[in-house]
N, CA, C and O atoms as a CHARMM CRD file, in Angstrom:
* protein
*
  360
    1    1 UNK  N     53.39100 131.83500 127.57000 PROA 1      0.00000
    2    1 UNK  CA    53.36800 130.37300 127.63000 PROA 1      0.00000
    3    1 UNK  C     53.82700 129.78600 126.30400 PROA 1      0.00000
    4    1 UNK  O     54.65100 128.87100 126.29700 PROA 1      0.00000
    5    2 UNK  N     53.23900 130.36400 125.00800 PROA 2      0.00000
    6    2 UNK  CA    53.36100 130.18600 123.84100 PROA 2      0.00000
    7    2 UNK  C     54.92500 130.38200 123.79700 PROA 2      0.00000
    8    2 UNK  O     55.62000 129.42000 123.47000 PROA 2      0.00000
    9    3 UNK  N     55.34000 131.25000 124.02500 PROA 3      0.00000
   10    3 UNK  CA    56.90000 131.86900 123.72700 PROA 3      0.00000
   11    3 UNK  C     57.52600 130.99600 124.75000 PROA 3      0.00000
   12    3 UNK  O     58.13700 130.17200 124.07000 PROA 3      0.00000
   13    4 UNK  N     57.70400 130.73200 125.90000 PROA 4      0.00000
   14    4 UNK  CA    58.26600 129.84400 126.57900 PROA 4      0.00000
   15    4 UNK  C     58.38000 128.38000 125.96800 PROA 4      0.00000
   16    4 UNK  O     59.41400 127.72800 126.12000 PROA 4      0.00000
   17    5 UNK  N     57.44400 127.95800 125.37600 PROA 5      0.00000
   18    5 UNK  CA    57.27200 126.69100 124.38600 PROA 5      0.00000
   19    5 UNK  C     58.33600 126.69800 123.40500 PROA 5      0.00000
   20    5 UNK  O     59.26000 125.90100 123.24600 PROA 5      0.00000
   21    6 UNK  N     58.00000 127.84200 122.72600 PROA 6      0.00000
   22    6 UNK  CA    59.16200 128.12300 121.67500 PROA 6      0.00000
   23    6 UNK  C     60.81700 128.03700 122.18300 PROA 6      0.00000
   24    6 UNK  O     61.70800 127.40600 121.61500 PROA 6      0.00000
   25    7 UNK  N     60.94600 128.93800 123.53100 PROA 7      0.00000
   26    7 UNK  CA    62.69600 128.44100 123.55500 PROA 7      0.00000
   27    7 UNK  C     62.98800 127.67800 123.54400 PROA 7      0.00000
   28    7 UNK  O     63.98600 127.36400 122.89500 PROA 7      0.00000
   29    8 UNK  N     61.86700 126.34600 124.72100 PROA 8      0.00000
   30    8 UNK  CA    62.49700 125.39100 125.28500 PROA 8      0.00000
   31    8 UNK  C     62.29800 124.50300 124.01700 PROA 8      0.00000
   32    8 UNK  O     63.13000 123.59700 123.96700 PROA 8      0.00000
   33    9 UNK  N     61.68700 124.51900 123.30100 PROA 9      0.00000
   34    9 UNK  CA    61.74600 123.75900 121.91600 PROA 9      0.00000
   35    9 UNK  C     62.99800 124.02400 121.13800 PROA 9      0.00000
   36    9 UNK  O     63.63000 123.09600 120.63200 PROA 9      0.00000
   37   10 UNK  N     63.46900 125.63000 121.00700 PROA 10     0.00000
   38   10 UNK  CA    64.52400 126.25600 120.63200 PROA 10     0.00000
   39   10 UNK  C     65.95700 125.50400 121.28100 PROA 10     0.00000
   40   10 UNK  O     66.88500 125.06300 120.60200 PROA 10     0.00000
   41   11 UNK  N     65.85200 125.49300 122.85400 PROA 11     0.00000
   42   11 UNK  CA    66.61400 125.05000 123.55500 PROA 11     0.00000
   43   11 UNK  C     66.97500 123.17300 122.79500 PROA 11     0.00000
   44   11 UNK  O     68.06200 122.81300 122.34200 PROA 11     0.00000
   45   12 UNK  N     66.08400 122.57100 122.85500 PROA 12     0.00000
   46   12 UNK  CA    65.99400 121.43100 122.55200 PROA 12     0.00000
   47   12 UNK  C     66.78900 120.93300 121.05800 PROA 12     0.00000
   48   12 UNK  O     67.55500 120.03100 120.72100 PROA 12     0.00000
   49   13 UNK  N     66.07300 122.15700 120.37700 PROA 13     0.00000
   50   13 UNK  CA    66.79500 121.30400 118.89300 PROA 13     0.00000
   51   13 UNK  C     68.32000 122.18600 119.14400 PROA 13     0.00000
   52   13 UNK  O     69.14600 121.63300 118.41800 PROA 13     0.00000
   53   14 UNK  N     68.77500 122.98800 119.67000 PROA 14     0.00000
   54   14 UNK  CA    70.01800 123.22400 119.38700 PROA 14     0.00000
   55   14 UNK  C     71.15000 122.31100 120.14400 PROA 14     0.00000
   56   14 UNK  O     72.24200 122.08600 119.62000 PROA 14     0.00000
   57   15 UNK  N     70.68200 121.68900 121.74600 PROA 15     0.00000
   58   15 UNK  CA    71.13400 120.51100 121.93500 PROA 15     0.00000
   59   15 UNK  C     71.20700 119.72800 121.14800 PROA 15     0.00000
   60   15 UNK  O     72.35600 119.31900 120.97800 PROA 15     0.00000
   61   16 UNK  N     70.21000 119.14600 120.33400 PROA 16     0.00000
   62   16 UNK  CA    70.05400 117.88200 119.85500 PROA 16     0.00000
   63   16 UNK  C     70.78500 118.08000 118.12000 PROA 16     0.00000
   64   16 UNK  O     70.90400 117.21800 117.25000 PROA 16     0.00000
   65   17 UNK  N     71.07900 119.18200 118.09700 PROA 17     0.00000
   66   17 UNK  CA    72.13300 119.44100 116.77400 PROA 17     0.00000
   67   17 UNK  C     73.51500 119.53000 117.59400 PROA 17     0.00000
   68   17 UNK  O     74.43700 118.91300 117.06000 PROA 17     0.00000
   69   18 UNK  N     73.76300 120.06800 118.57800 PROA 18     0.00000
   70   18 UNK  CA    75.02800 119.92900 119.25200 PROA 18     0.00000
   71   18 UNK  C     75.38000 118.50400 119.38000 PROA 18     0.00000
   72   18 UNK  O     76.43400 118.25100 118.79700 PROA 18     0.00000
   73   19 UNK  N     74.75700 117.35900 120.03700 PROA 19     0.00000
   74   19 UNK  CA    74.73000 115.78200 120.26200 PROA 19     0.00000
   75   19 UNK  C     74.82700 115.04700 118.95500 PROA 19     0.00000
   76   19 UNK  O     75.59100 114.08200 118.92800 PROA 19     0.00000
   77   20 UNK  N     74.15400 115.36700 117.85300 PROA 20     0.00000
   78   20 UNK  CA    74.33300 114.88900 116.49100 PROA 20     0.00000
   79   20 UNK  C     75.49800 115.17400 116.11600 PROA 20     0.00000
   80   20 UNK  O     76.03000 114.25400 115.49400 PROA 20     0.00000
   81   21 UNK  N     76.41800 116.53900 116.30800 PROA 21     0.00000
   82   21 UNK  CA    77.48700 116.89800 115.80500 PROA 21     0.00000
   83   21 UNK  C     78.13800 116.30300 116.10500 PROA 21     0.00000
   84   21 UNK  O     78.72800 115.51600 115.36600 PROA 21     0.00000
   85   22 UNK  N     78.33900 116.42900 117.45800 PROA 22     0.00000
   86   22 UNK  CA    79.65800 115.44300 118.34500 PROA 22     0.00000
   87   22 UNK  C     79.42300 114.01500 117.72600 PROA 22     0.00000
   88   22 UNK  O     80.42500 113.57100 117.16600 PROA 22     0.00000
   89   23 UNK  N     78.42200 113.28000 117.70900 PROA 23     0.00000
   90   23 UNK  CA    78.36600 112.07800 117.42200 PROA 23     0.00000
   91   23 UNK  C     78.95200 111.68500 115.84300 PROA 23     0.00000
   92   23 UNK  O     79.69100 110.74100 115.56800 PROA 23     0.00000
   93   24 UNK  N     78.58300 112.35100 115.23100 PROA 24     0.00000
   94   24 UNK  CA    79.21800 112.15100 113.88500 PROA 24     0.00000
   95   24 UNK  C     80.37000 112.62500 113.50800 PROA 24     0.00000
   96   24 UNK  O     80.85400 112.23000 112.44700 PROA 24     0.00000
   97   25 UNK  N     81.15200 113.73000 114.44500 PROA 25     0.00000
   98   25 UNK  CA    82.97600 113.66600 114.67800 PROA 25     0.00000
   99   25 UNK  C     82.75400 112.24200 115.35700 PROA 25     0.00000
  100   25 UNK  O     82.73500 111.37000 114.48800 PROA 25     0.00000
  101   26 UNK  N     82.62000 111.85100 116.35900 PROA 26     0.00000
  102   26 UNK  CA    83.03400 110.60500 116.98900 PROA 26     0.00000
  103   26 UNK  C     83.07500 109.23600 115.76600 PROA 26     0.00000
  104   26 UNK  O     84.01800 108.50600 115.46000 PROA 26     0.00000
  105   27 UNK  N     81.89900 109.25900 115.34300 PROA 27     0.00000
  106   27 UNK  CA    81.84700 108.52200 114.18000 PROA 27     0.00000
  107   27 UNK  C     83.27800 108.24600 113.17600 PROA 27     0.00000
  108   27 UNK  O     83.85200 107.17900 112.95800 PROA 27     0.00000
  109   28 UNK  N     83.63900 109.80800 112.60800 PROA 28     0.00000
  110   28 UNK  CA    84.58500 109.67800 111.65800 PROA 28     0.00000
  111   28 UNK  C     86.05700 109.75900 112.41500 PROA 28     0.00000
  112   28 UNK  O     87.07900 109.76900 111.72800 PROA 28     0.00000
  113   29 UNK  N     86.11800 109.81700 113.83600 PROA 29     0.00000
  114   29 UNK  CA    86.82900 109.33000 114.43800 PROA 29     0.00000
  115   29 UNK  C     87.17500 108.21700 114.02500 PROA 29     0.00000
  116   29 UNK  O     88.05300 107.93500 113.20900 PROA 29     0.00000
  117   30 UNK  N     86.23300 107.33000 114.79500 PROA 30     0.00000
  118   30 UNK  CA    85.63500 106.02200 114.51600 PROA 30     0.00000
  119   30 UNK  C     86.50700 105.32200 113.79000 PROA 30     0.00000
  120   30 UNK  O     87.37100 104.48200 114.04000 PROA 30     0.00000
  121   31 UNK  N     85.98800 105.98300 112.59400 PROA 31     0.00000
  122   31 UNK  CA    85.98500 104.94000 111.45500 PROA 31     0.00000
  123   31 UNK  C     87.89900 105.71000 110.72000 PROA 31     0.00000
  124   31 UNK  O     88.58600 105.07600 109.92000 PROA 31     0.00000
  125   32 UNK  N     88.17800 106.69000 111.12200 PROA 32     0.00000
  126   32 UNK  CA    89.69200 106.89900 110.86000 PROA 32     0.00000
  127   32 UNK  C     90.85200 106.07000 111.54600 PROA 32     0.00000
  128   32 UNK  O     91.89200 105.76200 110.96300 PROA 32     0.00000
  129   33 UNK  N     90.59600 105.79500 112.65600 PROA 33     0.00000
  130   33 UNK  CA    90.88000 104.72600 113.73000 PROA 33     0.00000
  131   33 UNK  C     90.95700 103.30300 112.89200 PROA 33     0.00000
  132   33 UNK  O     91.88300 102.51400 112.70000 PROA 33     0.00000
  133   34 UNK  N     89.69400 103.32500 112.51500 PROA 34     0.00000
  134   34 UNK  CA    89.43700 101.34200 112.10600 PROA 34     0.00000
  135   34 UNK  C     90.79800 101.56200 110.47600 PROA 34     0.00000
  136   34 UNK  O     91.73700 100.89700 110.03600 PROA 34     0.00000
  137   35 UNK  N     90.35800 102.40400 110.23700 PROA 35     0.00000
  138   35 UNK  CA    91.11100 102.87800 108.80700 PROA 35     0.00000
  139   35 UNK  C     92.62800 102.61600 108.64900 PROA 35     0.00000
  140   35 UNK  O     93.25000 102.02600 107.76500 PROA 35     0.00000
  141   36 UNK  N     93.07900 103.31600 109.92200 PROA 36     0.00000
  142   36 UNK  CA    94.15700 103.59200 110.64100 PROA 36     0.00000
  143   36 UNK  C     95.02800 101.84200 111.01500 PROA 36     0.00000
  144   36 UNK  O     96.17900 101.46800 110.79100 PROA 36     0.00000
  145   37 UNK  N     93.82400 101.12500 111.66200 PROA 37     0.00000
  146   37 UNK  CA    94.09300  99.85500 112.27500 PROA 37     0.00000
  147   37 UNK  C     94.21200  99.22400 110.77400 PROA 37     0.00000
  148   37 UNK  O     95.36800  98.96600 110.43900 PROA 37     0.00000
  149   38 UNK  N     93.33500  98.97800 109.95500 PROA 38     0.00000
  150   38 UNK  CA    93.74400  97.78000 109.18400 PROA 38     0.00000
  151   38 UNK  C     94.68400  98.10200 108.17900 PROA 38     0.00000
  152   38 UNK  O     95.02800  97.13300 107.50200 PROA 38     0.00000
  153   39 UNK  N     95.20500  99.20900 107.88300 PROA 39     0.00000
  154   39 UNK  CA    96.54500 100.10200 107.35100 PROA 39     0.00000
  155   39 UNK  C     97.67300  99.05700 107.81400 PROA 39     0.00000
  156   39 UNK  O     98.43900  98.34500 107.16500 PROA 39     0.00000
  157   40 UNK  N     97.45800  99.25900 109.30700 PROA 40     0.00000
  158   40 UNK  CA    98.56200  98.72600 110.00300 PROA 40     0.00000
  159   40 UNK  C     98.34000  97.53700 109.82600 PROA 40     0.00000
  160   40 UNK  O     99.41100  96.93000 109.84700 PROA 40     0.00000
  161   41 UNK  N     97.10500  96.57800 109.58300 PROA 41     0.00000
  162   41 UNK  CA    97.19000  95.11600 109.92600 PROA 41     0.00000
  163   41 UNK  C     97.69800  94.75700 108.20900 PROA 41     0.00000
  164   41 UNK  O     98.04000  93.61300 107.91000 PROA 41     0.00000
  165   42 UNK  N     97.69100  95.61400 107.42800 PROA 42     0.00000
  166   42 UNK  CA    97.51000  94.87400 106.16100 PROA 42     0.00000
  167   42 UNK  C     99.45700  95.32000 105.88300 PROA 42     0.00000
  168   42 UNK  O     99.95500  94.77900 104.89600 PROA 42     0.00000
  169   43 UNK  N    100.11600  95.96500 106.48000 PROA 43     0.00000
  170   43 UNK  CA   101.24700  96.24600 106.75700 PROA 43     0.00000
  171   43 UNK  C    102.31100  95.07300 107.17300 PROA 43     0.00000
  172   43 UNK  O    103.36300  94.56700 106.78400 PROA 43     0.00000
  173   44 UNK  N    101.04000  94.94300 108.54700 PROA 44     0.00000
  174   44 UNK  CA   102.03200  94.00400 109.25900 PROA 44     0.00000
  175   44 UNK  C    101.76800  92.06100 108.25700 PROA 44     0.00000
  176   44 UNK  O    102.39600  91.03400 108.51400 PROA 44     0.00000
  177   45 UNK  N    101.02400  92.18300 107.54000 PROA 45     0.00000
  178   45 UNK  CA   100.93600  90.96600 106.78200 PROA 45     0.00000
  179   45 UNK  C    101.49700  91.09000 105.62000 PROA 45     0.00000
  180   45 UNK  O    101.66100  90.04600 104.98900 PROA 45     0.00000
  181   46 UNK  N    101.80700  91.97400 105.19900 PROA 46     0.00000
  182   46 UNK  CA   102.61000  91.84200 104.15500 PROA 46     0.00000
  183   46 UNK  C    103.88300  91.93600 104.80000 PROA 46     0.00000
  184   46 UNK  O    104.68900  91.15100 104.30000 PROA 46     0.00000
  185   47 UNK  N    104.37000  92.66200 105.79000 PROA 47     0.00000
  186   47 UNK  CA   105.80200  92.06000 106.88300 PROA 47     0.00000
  187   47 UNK  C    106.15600  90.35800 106.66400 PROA 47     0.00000
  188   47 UNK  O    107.01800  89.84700 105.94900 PROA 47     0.00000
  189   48 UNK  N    105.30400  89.81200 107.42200 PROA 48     0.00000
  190   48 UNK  CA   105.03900  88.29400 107.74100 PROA 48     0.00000
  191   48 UNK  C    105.38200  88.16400 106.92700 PROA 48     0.00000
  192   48 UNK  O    106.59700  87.97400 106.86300 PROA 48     0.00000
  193   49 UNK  N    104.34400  88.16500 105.30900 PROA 49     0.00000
  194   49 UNK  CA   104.82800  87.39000 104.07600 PROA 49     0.00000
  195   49 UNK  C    106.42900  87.45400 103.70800 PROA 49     0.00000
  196   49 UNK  O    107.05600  86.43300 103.42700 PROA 49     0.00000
  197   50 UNK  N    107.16900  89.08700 103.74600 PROA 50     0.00000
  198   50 UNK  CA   108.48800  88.84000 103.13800 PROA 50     0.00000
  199   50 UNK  C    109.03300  88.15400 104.23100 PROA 50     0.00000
  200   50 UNK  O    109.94400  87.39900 103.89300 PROA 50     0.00000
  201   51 UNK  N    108.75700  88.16500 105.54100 PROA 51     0.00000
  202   51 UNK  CA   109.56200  87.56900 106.62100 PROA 51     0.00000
  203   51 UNK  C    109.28200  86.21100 105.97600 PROA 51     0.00000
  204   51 UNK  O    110.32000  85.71000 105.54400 PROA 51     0.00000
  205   52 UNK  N    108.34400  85.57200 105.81000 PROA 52     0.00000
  206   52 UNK  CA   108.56100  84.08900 105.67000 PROA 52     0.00000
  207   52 UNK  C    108.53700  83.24000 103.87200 PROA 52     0.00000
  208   52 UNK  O    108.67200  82.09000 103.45500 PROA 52     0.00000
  209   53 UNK  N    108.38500  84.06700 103.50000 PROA 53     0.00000
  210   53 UNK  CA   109.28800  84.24500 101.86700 PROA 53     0.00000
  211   53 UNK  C    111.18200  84.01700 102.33900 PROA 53     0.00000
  212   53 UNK  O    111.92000  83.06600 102.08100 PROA 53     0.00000
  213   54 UNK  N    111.41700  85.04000 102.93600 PROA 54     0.00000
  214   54 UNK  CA   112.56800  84.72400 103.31900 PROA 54     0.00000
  215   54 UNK  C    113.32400  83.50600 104.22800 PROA 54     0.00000
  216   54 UNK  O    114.44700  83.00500 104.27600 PROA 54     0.00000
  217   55 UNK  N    112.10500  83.34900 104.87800 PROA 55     0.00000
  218   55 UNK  CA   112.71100  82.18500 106.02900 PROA 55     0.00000
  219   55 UNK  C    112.95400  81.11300 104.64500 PROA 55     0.00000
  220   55 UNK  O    114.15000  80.87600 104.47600 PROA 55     0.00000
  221   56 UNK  N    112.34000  80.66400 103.97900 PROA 56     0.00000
  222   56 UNK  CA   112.00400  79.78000 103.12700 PROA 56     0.00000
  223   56 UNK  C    112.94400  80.16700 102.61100 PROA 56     0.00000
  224   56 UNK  O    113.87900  79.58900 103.16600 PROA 56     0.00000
  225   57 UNK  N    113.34300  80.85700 101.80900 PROA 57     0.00000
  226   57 UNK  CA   114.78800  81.06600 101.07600 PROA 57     0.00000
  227   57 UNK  C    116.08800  80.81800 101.84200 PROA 57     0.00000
  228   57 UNK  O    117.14600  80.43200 101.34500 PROA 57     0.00000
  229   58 UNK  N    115.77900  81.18000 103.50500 PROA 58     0.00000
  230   58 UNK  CA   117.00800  80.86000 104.12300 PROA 58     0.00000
  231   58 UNK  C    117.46500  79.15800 103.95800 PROA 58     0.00000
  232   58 UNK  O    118.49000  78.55400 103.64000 PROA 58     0.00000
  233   59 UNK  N    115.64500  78.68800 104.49900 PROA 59     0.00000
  234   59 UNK  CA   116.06800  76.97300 104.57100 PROA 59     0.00000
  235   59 UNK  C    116.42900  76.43400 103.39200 PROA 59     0.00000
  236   59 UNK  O    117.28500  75.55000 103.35600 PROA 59     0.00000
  237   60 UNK  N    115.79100  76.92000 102.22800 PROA 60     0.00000
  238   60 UNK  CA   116.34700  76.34700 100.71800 PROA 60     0.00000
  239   60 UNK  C    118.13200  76.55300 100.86600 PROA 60     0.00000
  240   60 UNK  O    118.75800  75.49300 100.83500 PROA 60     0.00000
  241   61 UNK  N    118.63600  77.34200 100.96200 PROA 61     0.00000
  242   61 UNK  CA   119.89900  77.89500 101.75600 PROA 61     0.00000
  243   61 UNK  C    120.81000  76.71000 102.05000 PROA 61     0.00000
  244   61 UNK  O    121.66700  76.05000 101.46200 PROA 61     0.00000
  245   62 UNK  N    120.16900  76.76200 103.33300 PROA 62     0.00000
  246   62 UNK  CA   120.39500  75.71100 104.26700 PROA 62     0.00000
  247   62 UNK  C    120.38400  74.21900 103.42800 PROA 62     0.00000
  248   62 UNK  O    121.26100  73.41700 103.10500 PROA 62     0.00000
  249   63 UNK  N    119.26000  74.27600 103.29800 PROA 63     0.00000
  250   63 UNK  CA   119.49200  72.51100 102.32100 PROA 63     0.00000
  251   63 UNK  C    120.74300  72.38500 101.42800 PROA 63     0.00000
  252   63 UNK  O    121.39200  71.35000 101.27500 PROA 63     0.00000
  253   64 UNK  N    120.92800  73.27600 101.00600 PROA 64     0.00000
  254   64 UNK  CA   121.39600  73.53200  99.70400 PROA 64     0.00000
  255   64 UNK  C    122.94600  72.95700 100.08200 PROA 64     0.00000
  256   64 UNK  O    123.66700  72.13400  99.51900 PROA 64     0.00000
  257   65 UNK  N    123.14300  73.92000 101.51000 PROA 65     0.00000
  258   65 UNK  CA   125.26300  74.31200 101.67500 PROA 65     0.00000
  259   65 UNK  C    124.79900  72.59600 102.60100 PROA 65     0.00000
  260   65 UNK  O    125.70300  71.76300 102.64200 PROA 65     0.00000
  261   66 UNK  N    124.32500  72.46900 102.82900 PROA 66     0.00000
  262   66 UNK  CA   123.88000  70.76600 104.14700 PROA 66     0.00000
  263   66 UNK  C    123.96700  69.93400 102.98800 PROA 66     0.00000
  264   66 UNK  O    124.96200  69.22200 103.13100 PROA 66     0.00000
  265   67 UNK  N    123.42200  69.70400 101.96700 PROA 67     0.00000
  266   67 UNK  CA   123.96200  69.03800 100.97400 PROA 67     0.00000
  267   67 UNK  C    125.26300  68.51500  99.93300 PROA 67     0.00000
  268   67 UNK  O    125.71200  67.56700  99.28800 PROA 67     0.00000
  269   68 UNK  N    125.45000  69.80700 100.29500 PROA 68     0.00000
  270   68 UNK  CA   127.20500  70.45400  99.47600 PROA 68     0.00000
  271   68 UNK  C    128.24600  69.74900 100.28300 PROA 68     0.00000
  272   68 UNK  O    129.21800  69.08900  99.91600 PROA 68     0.00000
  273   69 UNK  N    127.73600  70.09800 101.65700 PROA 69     0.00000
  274   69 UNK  CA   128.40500  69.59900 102.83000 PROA 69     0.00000
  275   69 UNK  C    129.04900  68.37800 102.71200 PROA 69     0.00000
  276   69 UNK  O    130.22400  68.02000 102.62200 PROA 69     0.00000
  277   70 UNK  N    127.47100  67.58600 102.74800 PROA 70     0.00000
  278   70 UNK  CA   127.55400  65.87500 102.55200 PROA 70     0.00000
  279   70 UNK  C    128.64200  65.30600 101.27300 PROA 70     0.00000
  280   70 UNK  O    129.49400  64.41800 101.29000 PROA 70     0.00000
  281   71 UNK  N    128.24300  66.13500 100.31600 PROA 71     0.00000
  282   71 UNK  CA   128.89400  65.94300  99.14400 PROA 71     0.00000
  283   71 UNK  C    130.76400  66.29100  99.23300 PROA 71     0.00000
  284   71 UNK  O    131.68300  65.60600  98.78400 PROA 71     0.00000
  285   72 UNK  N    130.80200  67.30200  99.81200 PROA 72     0.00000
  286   72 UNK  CA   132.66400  67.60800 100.15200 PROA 72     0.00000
  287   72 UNK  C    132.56500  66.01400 100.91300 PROA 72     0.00000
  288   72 UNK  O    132.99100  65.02700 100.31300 PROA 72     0.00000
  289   73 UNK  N    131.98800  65.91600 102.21300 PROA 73     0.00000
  290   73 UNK  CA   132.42900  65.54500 103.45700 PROA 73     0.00000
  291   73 UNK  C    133.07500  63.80400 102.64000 PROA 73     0.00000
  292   73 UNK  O    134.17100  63.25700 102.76500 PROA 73     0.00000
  293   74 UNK  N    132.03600  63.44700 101.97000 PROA 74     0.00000
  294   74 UNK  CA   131.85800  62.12600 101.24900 PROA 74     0.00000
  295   74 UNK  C    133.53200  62.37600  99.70600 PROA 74     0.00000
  296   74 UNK  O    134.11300  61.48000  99.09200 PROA 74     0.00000
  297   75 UNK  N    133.68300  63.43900  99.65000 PROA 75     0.00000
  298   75 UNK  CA   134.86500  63.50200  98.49200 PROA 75     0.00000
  299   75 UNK  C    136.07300  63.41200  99.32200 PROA 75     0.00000
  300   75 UNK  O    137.03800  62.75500  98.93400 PROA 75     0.00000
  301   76 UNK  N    136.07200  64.25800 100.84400 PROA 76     0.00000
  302   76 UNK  CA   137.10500  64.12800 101.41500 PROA 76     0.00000
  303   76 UNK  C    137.03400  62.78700 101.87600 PROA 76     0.00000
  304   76 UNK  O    138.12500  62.24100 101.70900 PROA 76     0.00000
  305   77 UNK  N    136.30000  62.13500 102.32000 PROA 77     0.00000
  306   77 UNK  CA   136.58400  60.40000 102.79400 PROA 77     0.00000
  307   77 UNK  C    137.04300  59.66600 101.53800 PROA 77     0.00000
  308   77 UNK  O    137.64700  58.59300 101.54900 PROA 77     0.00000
  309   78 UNK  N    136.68500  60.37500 100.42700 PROA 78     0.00000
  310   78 UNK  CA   137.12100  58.96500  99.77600 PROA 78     0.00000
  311   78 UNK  C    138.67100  59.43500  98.97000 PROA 78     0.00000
  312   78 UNK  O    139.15700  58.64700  98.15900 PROA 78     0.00000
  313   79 UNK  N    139.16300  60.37200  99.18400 PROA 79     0.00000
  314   79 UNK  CA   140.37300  61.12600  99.02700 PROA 79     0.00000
  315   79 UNK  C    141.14200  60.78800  99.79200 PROA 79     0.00000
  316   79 UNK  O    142.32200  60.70100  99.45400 PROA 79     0.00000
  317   80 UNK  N    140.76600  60.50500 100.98200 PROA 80     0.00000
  318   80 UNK  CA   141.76100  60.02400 102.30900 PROA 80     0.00000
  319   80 UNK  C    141.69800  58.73600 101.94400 PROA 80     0.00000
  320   80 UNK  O    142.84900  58.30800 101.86700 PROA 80     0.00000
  321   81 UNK  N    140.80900  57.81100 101.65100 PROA 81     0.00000
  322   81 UNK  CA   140.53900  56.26800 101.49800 PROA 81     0.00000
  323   81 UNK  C    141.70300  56.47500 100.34000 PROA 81     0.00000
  324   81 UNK  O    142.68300  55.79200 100.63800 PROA 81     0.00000
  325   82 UNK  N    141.87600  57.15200  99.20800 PROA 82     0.00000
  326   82 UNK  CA   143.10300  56.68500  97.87600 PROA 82     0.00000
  327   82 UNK  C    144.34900  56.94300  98.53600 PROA 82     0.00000
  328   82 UNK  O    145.38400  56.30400  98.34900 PROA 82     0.00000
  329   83 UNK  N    144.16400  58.12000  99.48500 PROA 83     0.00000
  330   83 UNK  CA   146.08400  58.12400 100.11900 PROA 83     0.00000
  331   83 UNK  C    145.88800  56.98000 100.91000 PROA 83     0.00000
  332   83 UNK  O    146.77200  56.25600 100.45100 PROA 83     0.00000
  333   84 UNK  N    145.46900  56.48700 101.56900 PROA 84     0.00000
  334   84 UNK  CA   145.64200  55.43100 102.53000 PROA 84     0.00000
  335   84 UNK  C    145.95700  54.35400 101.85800 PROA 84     0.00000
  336   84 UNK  O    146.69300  53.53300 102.40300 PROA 84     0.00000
  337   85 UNK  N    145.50400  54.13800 100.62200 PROA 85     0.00000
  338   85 UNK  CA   145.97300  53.06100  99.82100 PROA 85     0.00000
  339   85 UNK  C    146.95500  52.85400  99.04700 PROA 85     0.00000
  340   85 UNK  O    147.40100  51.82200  98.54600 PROA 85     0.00000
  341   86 UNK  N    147.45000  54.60200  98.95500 PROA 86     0.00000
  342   86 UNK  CA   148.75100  54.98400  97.73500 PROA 86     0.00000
  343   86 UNK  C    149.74400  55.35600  98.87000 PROA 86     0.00000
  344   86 UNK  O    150.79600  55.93100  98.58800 PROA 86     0.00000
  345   87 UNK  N    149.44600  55.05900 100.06100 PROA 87     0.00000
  346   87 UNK  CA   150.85000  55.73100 101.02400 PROA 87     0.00000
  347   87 UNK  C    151.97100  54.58400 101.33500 PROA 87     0.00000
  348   87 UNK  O    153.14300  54.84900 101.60100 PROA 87     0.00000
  349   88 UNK  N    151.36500  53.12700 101.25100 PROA 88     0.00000
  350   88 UNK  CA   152.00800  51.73700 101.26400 PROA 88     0.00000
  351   88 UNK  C    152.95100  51.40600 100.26000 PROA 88     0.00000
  352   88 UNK  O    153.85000  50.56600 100.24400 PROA 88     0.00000
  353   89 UNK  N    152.52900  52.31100  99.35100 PROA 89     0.00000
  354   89 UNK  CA   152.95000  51.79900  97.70000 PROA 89     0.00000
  355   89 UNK  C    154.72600  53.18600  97.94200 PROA 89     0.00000
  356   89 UNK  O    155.74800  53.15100  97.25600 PROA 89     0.00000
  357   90 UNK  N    154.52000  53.83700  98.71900 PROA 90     0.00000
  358   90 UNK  CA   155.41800  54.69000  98.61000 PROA 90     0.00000
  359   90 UNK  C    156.69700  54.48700  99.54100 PROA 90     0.00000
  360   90 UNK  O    157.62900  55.28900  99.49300 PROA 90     0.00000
């Protein structure tokens, strides 16, 4: 009876070290996973940032030649406005 006590006690803690084991691989699973994930999230935000570092450099860009633009567009009108006035004289 005594010895029967003993396996199933025997029985018991070697389950319950088998269930602890697994659980604490699962654990560092777990937590290699979460590890794994914010790797990637802190990846993909520093992505974003040069992506929109850049957008911002594109539109500065953009302002920039849209300005230039205005500025030709306004030299060629008033270039055409002096021949139009020097073509009578000729």
């Amino acid at each position: 009876s005594l010895g029967l006590i003993c396996v199933l006690l025997l029985v018991f803690i070697i389950l319950q070290h088998i269930t602890i084991t697994a659980e604490r691989d699962l654990m560092k699973s777990y937590k290699n996973t979460v590890e794994e994930f914010n790797q990637n999230i802190n990846s993909l935000q520093n992505n974003y940032t040069d992506l929109m570092n850049e957008k911002h450099q594109l539109q500065n860009n953009f302002s920039s030649l849209s300005q230039k633009n205005l500025e030709l567009e306004a030299r060629v009108a008033s270039l055409s406005g002096e021949l139009k006035k020097e073509a009578p004289k000729h």
